[in-house]
C-alpha positions as CSV (number, residue, x, y, z in Angstrom):
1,X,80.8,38.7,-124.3
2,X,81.0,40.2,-120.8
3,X,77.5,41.8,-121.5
4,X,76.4,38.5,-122.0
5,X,77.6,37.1,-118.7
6,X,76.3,40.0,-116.5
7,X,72.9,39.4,-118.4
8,X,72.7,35.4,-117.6
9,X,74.0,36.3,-113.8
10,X,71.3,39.1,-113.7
11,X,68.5,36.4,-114.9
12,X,69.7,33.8,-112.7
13,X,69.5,36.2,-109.8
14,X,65.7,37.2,-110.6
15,X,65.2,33.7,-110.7
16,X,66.6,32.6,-107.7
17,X,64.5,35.7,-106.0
18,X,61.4,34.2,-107.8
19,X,62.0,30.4,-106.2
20,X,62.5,32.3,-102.8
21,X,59.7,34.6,-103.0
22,X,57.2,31.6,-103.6
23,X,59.0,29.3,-101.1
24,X,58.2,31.6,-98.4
25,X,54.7,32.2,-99.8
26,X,54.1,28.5,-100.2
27,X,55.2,28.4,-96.3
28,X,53.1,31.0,-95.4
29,X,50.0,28.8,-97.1
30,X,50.7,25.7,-95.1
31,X,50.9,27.1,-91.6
32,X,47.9,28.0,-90.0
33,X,45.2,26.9,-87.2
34,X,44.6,23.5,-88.2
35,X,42.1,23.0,-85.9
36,X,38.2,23.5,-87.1
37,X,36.4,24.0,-84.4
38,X,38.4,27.3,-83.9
39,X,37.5,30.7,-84.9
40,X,40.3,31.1,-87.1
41,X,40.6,27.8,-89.0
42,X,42.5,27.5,-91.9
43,X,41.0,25.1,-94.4
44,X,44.5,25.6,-96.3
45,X,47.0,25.3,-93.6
46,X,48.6,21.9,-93.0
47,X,50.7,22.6,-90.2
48,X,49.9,24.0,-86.9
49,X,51.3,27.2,-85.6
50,X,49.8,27.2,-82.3
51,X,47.7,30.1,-83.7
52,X,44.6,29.2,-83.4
53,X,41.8,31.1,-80.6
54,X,38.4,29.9,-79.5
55,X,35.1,31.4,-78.7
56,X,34.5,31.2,-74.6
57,X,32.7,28.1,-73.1
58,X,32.2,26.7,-69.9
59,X,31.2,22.8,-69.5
60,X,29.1,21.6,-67.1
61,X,29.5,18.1,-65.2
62,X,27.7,14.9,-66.9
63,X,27.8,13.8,-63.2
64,X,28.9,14.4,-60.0
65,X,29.0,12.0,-56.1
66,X,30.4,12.6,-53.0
67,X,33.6,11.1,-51.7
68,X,34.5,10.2,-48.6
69,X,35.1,11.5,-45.2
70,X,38.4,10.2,-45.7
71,X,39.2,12.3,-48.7
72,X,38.4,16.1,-47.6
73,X,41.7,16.9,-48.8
74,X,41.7,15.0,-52.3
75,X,44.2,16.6,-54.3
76,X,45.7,14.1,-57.4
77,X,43.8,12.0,-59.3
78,X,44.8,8.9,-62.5
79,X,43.2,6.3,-63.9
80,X,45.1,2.6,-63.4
81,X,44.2,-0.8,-62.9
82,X,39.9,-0.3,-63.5
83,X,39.4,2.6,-60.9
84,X,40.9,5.7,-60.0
85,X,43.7,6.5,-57.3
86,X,43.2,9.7,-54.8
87,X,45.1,11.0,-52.3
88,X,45.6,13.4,-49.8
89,X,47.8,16.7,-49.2
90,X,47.8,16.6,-45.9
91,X,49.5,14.2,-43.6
92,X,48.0,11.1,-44.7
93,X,50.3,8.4,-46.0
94,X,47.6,6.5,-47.8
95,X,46.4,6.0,-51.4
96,X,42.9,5.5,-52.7
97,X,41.3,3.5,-55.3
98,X,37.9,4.3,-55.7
99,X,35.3,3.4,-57.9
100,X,34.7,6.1,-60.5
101,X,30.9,5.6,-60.8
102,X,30.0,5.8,-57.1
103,X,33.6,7.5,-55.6
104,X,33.4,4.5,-52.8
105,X,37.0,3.6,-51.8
106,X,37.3,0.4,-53.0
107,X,41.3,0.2,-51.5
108,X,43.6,2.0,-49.5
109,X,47.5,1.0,-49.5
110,X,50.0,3.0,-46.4
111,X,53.1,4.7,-48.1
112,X,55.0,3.5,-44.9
113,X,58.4,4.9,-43.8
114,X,57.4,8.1,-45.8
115,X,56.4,11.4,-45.0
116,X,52.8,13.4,-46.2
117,X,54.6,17.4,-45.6
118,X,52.3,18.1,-48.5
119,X,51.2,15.7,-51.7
120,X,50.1,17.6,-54.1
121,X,49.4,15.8,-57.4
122,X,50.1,11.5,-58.2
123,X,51.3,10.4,-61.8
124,X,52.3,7.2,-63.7
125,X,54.3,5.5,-66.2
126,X,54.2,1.6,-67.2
127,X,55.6,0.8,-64.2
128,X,55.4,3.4,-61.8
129,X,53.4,5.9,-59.7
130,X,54.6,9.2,-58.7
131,X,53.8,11.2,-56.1
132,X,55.1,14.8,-55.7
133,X,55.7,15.6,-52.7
134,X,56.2,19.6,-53.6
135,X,53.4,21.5,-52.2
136,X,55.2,25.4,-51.4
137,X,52.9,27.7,-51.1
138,X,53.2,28.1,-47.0
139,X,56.3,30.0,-47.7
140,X,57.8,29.4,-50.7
141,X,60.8,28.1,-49.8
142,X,61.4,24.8,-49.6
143,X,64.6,23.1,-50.2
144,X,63.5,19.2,-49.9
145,X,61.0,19.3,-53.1
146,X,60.5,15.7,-53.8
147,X,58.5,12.9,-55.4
148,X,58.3,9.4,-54.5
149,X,58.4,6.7,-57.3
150,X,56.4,3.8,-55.9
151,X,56.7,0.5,-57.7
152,X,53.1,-0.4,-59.6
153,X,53.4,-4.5,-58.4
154,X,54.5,-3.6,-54.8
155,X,51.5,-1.1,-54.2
156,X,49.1,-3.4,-55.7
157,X,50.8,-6.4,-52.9
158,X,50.4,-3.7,-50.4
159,X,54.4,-4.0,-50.1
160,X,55.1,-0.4,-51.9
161,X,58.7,-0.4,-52.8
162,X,59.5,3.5,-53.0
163,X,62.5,5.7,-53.8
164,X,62.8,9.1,-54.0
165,X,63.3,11.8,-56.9
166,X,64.5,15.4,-55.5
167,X,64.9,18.5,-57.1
168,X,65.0,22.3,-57.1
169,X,64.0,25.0,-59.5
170,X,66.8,26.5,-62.0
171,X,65.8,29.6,-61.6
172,X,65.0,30.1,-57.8
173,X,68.3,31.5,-56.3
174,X,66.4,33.7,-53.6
175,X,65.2,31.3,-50.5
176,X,63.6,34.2,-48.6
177,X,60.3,33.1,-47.2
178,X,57.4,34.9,-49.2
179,X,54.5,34.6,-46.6
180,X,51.6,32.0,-47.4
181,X,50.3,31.7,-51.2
182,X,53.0,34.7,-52.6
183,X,55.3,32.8,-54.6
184,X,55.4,31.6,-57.8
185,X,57.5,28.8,-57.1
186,X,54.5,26.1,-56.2
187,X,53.5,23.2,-58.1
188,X,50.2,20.8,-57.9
189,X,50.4,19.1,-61.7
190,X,53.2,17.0,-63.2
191,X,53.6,14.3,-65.8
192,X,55.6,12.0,-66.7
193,X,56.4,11.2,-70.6
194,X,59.4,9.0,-71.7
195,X,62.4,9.6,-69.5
196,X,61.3,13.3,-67.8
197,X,59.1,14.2,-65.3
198,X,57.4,17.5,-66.5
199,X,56.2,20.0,-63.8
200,X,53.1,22.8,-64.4
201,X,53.9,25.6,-61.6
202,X,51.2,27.3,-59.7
203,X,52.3,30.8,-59.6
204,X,50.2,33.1,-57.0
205,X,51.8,36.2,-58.0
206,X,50.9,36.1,-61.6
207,X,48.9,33.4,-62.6
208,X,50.7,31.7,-64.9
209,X,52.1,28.3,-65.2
210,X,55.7,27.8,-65.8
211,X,57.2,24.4,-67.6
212,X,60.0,22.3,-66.2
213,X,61.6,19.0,-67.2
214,X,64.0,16.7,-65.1
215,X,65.2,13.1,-65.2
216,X,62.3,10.4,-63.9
217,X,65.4,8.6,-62.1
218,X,66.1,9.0,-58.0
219,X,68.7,11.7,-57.1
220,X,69.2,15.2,-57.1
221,X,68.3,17.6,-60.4
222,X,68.2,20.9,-61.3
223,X,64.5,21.3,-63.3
224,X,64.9,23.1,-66.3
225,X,62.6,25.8,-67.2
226,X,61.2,25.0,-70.7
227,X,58.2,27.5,-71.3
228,X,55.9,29.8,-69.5
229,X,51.7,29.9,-69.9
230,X,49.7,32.5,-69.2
231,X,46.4,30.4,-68.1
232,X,44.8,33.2,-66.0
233,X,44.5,31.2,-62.7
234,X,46.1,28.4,-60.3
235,X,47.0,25.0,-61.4
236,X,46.6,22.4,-59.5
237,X,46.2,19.0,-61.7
238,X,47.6,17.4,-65.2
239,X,47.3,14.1,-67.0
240,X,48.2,12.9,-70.1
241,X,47.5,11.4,-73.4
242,X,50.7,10.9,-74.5
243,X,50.2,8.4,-77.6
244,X,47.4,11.7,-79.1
245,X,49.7,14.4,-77.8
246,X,47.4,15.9,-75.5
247,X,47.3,17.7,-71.7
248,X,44.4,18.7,-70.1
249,X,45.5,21.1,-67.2
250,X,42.7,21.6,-64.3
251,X,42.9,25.0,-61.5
252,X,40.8,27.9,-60.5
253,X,41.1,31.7,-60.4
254,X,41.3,34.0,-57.3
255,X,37.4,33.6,-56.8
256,X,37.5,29.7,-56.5
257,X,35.9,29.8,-60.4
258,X,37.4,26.3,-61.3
259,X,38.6,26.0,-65.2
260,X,40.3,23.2,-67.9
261,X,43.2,24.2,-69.8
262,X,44.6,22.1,-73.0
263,X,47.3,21.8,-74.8
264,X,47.5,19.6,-77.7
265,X,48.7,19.1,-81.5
266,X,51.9,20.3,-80.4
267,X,55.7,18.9,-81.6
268,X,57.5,16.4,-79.4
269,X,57.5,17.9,-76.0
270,X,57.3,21.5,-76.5
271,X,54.0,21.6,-75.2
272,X,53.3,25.9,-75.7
273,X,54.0,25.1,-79.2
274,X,50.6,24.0,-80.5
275,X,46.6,24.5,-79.7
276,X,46.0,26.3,-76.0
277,X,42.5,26.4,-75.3
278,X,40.9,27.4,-71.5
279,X,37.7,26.0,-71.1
280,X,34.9,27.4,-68.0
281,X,34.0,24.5,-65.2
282,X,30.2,25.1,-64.0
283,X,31.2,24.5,-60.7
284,X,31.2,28.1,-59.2
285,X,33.7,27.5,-55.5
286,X,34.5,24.1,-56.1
287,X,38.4,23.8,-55.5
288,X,39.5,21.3,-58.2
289,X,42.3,19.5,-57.3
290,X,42.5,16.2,-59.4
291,X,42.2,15.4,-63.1
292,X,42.5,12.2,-64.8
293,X,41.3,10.7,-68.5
294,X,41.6,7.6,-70.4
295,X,40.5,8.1,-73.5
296,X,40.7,12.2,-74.2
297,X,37.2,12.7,-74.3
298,X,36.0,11.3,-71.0
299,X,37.3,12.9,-67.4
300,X,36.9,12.2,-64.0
301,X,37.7,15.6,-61.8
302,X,38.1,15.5,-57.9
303,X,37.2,18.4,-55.4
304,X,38.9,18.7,-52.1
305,X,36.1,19.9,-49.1
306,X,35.7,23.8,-49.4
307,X,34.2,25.6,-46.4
308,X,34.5,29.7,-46.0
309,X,31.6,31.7,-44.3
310,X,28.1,30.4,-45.5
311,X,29.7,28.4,-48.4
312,X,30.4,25.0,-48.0
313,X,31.4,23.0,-51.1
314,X,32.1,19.2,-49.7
315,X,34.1,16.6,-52.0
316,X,33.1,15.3,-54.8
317,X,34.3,13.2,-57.8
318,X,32.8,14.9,-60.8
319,X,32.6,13.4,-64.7
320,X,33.2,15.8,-68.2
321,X,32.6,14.7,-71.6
322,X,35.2,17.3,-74.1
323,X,33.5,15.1,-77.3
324,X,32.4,18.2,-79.2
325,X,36.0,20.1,-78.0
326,X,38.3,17.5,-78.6
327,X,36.5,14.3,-80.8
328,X,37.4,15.9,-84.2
329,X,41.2,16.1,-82.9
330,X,41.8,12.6,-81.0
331,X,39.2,10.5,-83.5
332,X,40.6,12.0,-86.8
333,X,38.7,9.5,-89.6
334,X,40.7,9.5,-92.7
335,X,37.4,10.1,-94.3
336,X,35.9,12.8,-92.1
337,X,36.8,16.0,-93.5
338,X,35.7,17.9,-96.7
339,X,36.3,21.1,-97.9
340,X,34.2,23.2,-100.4
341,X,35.0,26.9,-100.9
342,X,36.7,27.4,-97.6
343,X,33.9,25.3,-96.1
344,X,34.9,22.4,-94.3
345,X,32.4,19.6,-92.5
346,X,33.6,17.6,-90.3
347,X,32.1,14.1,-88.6
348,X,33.5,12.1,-85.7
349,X,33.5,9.1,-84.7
350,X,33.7,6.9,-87.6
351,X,32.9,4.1,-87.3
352,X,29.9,5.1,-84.7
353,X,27.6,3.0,-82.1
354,X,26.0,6.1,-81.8
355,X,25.2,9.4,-82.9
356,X,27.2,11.2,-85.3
357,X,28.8,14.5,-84.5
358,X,29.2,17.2,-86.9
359,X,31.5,20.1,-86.7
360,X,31.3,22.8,-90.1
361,X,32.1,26.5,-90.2
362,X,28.5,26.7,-92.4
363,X,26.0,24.6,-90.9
364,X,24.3,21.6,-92.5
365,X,20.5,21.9,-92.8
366,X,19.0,18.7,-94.2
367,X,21.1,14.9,-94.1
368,X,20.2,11.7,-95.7
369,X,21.3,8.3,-95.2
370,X,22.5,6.4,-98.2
371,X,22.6,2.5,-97.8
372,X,24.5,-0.2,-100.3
373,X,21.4,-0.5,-102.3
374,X,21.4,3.3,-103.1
375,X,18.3,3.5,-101.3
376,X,17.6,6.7,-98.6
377,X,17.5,4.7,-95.3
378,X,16.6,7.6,-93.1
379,X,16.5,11.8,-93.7
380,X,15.8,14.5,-91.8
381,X,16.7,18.3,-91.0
382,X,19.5,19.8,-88.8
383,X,18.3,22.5,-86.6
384,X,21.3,25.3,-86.2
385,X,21.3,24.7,-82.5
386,X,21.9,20.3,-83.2
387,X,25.7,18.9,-83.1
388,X,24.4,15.3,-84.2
389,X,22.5,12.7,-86.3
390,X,21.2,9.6,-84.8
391,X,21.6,6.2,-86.4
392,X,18.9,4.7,-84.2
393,X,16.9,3.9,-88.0
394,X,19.8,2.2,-89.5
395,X,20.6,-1.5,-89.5
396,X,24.3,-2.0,-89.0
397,X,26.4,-1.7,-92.1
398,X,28.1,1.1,-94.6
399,X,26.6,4.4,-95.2
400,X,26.9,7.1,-97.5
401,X,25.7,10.3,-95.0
402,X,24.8,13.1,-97.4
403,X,24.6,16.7,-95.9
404,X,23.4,19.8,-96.9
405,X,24.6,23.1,-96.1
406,X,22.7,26.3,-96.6
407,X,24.0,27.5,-100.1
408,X,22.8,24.3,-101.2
409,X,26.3,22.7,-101.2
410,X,26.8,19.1,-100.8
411,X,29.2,16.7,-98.6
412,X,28.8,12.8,-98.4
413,X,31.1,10.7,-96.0
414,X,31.2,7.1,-96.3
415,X,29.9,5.8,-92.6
416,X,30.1,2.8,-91.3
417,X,27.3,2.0,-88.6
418,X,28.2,-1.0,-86.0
């Protein structure tokens, strides 16, 4: 009888080492780089690790104007109200809205009974701008970091109703000046999500970019250090897409070689904890200052005036389009994604005005378009080089898109053409 007993407990031990065992495998399967466009995609994973690593790119500017005398020193940049809102970081008290076609200054408001000692980056809620008021790279030690809430209504009046948000690093206990651009305790980028302001440190010593959080309300904090990045350069700009969980970080290296820096697909607000790509500007000594989006895809980018020698870079308000990065991530059709044997295709947008966009780790060669009647409305061939399919032939209506990849495998996404 005891024999017995030991023998059940002894099966009933290999079983529960079994159920573990596969557990932890069947983890193992679902985490991953859930992001296709990355070199290590996962077509198995369904959660992201943060894991994933990209092939090297550098975007160049759709377009770029010239701003105004009157911003040499742009350094913030968002998008509110139809037009975009500059200022300065020197000791101007104004704020600009300019017209983010032409970069004309279409308004300019007086923060009066303030002070400009250096504004480094503007942000917004609902119903709220922030300025920050944190520039410190002169020596490193300033003890009256601040940023200044400004009513939206009241700035829009001309009025500005403003209080004020201090606070001081948790970490920075040594106050001994460092010498110009030799700490790491500078910041140019913040945002604000819910109730926290979130700071992005430019660190001249080593080129990273650390995370901290305080309260959005006036009064006195401590910021809390909540994660380090190592982004190889200088930030100096931020802005959010809080509702698709995306930050698009902008700065520039040691040689003035300006550069983006995402972060998105992450959980809640721990922002290291999901994709972390650095994209290359083509805008060689261009000292980008100011970043703002509305949509994720589209961004307007702001240079303050950069002379040195026989360079001489003057301001500009630049435009980027991050479709082919970023349009498979923020557009996400329920019915753009197939996988065959580890192959996956995907499309974006759906429903298109346009052309459609293809990302696939095996490239399509030949596509047809399929319309109600079952009849091939238009077909063609995809040169390796291509990233799209026009609709220009097709009426407006639903589409079956058939693709071809080179082992002769087939995908077909329902389409709908407007």
């Amino acid at each position: 009888m005891m024999t017995s007993v030991f023998h059940h407990r002894f099966i009933l031990i290999g079983i529960c080492a079994l159920l573990s065992s596969y557990a932890q495998q069947s983890l193992a399967q679902i985490l991953g780089c859930t992001d296709p466009v990355a070199n290590n995609f996962s077509a198995t994973a369904m959660q992201n690790d943060g894991s994933c690593t990209y092939a090297n790119a550098a975007i160049s500017a759709l377009t770029s104007v010239s701003l105004g005398s009157e911003l040499v020193e742009t350094s913030g940049l968002i998008s509110w109200n139809s037009s975009l809102w500059t200022h300065n970081d020197n000791s101007d008290l104004n704020v600009y809205s300019i017209d983010s076609l032409t970069g004309n200054i279409l308004q300019s408001t007086s923060i009066t009974g303030t002070l400009n000692t250096d504004w480094e980056e503007i942000s917004q809620d609902a119903n709220y701008i922030y300025l920050g008021d944190f520039g410190n790279n002169g020596n490193g030690n300033r003890t009256d970091l601040h940023i200044l809430r400004i009513e939206k209504s009241s700035l829009i009046s001309g009025a500005p109703l403003i209080d004020t948000i201090y606070f001081s690093y948790s970490n920075q206990t040594d106050f001994t000046g460092t010498g110009a651009n030799s700490t790491d305790f500078d910041c140019e980028a913040f945002i604000v999500s819910q109730d926290s302001i979130f700071l992005f440190t430019k660190q001249w010593v080593s080129t990273k970019t650390s995370i901290y959080s305080l309260p959005k309300i006036p009064g006195s904090h401590s910021a809390a250090l909540r994660g380090t990045l190592d982004v190889q350069g200088l930030i100096t700009g931020a802005t959010f897409v809080e509702d698709k969980g995306l930050i698009a970080l902008c700065g520039y290296t040691a040689v003035l070689q300006p550069f983006l820096f995402l972060l998105y697909d992450f959980t809640g607000t721990d922002f290291t904890s999901g994709n972390k790509r650095r994209l290359g500007l083509n805008l060689s000594f261009h000292q980008v200052e100011g970043i703002a989006t509305t949509n994720g895809l589209k961004y307007y980018l702001t240079n303050e005036h950069f002379s040195q020698s026989i360079l001489d870079f003057p301001q500009k308000l630049h435009t980027i389009d991050l479709s082919t990065q970023l349009g498979n991530y923020l557009l996400d059709p329920q019915n753009a994604i197939e996988v065959i044997a580890g192959q996956a295709f995907i499309i974006y947008p759906n429903p298109t005005q346009g052309d459609v966009h293809i990302i696939s780790t095996t490239a399509p060669i030949r596509y047809q378009w399929i319309n109600a009647q079952g009849k091939i409305a238009d077909k063609g061939s995809i040169m390796p080089q291509e990233t799209a399919i026009g609709t220009e032939k097709l009426q407006p209506g639903t589409y079956l898109l058939k693709l071809q990849n080179v082992n002769a495998q087939f995908q077909t996404f329902q389409v709908i053409v407007r």
